[in-house]
C-alpha positions in Angstrom: 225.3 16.5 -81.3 221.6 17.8 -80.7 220.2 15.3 -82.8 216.2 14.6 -82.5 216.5 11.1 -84.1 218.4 10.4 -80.8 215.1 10.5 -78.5 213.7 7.2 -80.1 217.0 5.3 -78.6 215.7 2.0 -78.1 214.5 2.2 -81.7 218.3 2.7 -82.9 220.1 0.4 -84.9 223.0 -1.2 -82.7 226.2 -2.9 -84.7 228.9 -4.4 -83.1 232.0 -3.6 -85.2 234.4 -5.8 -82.9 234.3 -7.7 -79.9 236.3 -9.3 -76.8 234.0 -9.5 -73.8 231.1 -11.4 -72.3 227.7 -11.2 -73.5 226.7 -9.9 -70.4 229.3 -7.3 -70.3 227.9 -6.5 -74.1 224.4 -6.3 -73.5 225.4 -4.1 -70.3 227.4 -2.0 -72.6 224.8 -1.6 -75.7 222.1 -1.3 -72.8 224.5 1.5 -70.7 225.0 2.8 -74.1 221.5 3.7 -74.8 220.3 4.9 -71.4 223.4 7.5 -71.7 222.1 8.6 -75.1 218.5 9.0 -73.9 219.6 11.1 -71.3 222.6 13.3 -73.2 222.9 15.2 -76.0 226.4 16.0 -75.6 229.3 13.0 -76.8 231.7 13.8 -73.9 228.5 13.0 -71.4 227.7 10.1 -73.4 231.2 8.5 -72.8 231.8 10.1 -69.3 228.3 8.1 -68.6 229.3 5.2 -69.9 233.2 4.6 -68.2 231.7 5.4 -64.5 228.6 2.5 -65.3 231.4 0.1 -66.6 234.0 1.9 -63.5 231.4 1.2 -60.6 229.9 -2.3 -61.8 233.9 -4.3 -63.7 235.6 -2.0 -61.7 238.8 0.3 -62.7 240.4 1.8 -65.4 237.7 1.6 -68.5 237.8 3.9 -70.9 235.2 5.2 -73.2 235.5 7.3 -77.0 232.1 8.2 -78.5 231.8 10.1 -81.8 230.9 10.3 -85.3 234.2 10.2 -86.7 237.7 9.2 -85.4 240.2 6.7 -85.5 241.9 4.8 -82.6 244.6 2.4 -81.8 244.6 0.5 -78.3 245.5 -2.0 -76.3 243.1 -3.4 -73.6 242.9 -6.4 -71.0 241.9 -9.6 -72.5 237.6 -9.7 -72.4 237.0 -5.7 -71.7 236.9 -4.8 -75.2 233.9 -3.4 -77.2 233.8 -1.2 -80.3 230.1 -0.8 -81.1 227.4 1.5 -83.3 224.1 2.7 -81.6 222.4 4.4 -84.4 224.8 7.3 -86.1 227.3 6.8 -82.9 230.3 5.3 -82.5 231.2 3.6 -78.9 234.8 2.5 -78.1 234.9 0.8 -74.4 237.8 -0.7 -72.9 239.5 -1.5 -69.6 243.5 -0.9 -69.2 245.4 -2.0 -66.0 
């Protein structure tokens, strides 16, 4: 990734694409979202971040895809479902049994 735009995180345009979780559980995810990006360059770190924040504090098995480009098809618990923008990034974040 190495992109300098990234170190102005907070500044970053967020969008969320699609939805089926809490507020809270979405602002902890946009928020999660943005500290990983602040402190990685690198979109496997990002999403590894991201899935032991969402592991530790909702507990097991979330899942976490973070890129520019790529397509998915999932099925996810009812309300752990996000699928979100921070800036030029795409997030994907949600729990399985």
């Amino acid at each position: 990734m190495g992109d300098k735009s990234l170190n102005n995180i907070p500044e970053l345009r967020t969008t969320i694409k699609s939805i089926d979780m809490t507020e809270e559980m979405s602002n902890f995810a946009i928020d999660t979202a943005k500290k990983a990006m602040s402190s990685n360059t690198v979109e496997k770190d990002i999403a590894q971040y991201i899935k032991k924040e969402f592991d530790t504090k909702y507990n097991n098995t979330w899942h976490c895809i973070v890129g520019k480009n790529f397509g998915s098809f999932v099925t996810h618990e009812t309300k752990n479902f996000i699928y979100f923008y921070v800036g030029p990034l795409a997030i994907l974040l949600f729990k399985t049994a």
